[in-house]
N, C-alpha and C positions, 0 to 999 in steps of 0.2 A: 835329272838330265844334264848335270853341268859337268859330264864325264869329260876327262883331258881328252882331243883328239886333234895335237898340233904338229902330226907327225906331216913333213912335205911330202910332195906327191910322190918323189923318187924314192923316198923310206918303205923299206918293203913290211908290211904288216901281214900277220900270223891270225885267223883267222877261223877258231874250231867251230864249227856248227850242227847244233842240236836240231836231227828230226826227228818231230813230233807226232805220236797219235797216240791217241785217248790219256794224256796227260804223260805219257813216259817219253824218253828218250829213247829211239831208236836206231839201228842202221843196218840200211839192205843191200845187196848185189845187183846193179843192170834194176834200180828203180821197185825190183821187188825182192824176195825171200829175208825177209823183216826178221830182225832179232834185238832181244830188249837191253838198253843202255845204262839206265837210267833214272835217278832222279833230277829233272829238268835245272831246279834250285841248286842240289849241290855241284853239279857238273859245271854252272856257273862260277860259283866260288871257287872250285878246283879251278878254273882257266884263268879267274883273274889275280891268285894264288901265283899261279905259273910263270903269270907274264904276257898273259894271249895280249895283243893289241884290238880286237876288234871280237863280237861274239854274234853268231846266227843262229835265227832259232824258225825252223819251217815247218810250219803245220803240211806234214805231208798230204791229208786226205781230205782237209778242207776242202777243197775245189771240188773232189770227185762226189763227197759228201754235200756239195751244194750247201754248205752252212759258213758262217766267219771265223775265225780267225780264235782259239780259245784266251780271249780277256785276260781270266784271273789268272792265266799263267803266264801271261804276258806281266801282267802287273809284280807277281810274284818272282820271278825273273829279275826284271826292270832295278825292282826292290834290291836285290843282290847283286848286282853289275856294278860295278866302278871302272868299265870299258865301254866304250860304242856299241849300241845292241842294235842289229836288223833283226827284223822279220819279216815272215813273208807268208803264203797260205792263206789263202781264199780272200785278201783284198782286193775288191773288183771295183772301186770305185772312191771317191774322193771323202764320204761319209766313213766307209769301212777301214781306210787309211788312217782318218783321224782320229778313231777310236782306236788306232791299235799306237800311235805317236801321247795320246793325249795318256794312254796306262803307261808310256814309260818307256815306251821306244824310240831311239833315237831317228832310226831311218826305216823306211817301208821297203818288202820288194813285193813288186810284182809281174807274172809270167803269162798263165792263159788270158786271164783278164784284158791285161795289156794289149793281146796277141788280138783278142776277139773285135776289142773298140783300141783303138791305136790312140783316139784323141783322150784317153784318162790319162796316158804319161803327159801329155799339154797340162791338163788340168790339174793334175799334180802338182808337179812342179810348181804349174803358176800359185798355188794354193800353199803348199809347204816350201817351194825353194829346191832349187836341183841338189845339195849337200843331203836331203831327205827322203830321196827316191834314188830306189836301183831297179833296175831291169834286169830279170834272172831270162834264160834262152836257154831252154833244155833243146840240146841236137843230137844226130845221130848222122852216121855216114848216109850218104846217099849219093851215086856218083851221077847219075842223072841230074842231080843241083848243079850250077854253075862254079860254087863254092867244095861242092862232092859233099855237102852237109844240109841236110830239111830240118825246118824247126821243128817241132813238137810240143803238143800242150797235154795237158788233165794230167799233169805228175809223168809225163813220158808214158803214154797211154795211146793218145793220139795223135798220127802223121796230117800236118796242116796241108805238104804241097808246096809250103814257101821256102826260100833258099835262106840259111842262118846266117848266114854276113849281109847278106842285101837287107835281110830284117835290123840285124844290129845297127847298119848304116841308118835307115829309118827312125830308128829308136833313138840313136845319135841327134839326128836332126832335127827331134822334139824337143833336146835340151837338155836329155838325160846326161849324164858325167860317169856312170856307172852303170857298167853290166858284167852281168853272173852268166858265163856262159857252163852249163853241165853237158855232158858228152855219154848219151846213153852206153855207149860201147866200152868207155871207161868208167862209167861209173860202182865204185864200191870192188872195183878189181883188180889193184894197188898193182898193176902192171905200168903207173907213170899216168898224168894228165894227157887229155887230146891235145899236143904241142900244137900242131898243124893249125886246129880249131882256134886256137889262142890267138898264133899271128898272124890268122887270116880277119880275125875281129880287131886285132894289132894296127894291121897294116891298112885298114879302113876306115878306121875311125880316129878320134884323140881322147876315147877317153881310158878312165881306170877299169881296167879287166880286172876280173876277181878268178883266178884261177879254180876253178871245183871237178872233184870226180875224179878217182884214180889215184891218186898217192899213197904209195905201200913205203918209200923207207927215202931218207933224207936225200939224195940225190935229185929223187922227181921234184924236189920243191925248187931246187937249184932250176932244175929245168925249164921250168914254169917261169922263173925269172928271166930265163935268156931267150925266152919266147916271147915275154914281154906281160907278164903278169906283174900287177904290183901289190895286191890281196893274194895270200895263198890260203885259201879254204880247205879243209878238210875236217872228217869225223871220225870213223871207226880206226885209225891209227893213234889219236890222240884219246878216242874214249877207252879205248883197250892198252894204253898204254903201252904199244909198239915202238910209239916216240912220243918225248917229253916237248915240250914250248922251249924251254930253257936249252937242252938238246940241242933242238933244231936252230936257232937263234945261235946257237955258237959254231955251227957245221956254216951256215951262211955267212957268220961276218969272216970266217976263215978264209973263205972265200971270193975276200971283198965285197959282198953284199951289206950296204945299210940298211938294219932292220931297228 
């Protein structure tokens, strides 16, 4: 766990992220139509190979599967990283958090859990410290919200009712420094990130957005940055090799971006 991560907050870091079910690496469209990636391990070493600055790994079905977080492949993982690792998938609470920090992960996320009992992001925190917890917020349009975006939990599955920026504000003022916001409508369909969604979590909060969902070709990551992203996530362009780390990293500092 003593991975370098003394990048400032204004440095923009590159972010590929592994999802998971039944030990493979995955990536699907709009949250479903699954196709296999992957070995979890070597896709690791490919990104830290590359140059990723940060690496995610979501057990997609945990939650829905009501079980935790898969361990040994957290550990296995862990083992091969020389970058900041999250994950995320079926941590619901302060026990399940620290089994998956104590195999080897750097920082925790979590999304329905959070969404269900609000005081586990307190108790986090106050237990690991805000640099170890992120808050991921799967949305989707909704123009009856106040924000025109409703949260969503169970893997984007279920409409909660609640408005995604007023939640993020929320989740802000537990302590959290970090949220994942995903954008069902974008997600996995490389037509660009929900800008909108971005700088309306932007323009409400202070903390670090993690850009996720939608990135098909180097421009959108640009995007994402002048939205106010400072994590730019993505998977199925860097797992398919659409675009390289190294690539991408040299289209953004062309562009006066620090990465």
């Amino acid at each position: 766990m003593n991975r370098n991560n003394s990048e400032t907050e204004e440095t923009i870091r590159i972010m590929p992220c592994l999802d998971m079910r039944n030990g493979r690496v995955v990536k699907g469209v709009n949250f479903v139509d699954i196709r296999d990636a992957g070995d979890p391990v070597e896709c690791c070493l490919a990104y830290c190979k590359e140059g990723a600055d940060e690496l995610a790994m979501l057990d997609i079905t945990a939650t829905i599967e009501g079980r935790a977080t898969m361990i040994e492949v957290v550990k296995n993982v862990a083992n091969a990283a020389t970058i900041p690792f999250t994950v995320g998938g079926g941590i619901k609470d302060v026990a399940s958090a620290g089994a998956v920090l104590k195999a080897g992960a750097d920082k925790i996320s979590t999304s329905s859990a959070a969404f269900r009992k609000p005081t586990i992001i307190k108790e986090m925190i106050k237990e690991f410290g805000p640099d170890h917890v992120t808050v991921a917020i799967d949305a989707d349009i909704n123009l009856k919200m106040p924000s025109g975006y409703e949260v969503y939990i169970d893997g984007g599955r279920t409409a909660t009712g609640a408005d995604a920026v007023e939640w993020a504000k929320r989740v802000a003022g537990f302590g959290a420094n970090t949220i994942l916001p995903t954008s069902k409508a974008t997600d996995g369909v490389k037509n660009g990130y929900d800008l909108p969604l971005i700088r309306k979590i932007k323009a409400a909060t202070s903390v670090t957005v993690v850009a996720s969902g939608g990135a098909g070709k180097l421009e959108h990551f640009y995007e994402a940055v002048q939205a106010g992203a400072t994590v730019l996530l993505a998977a199925s362009v860097f797992h398919f090799r659409v675009i390289g780390i190294g690539e991408l990293k040299a289209f953004l500092k062309n562009k006066g971006v620090a990465v």
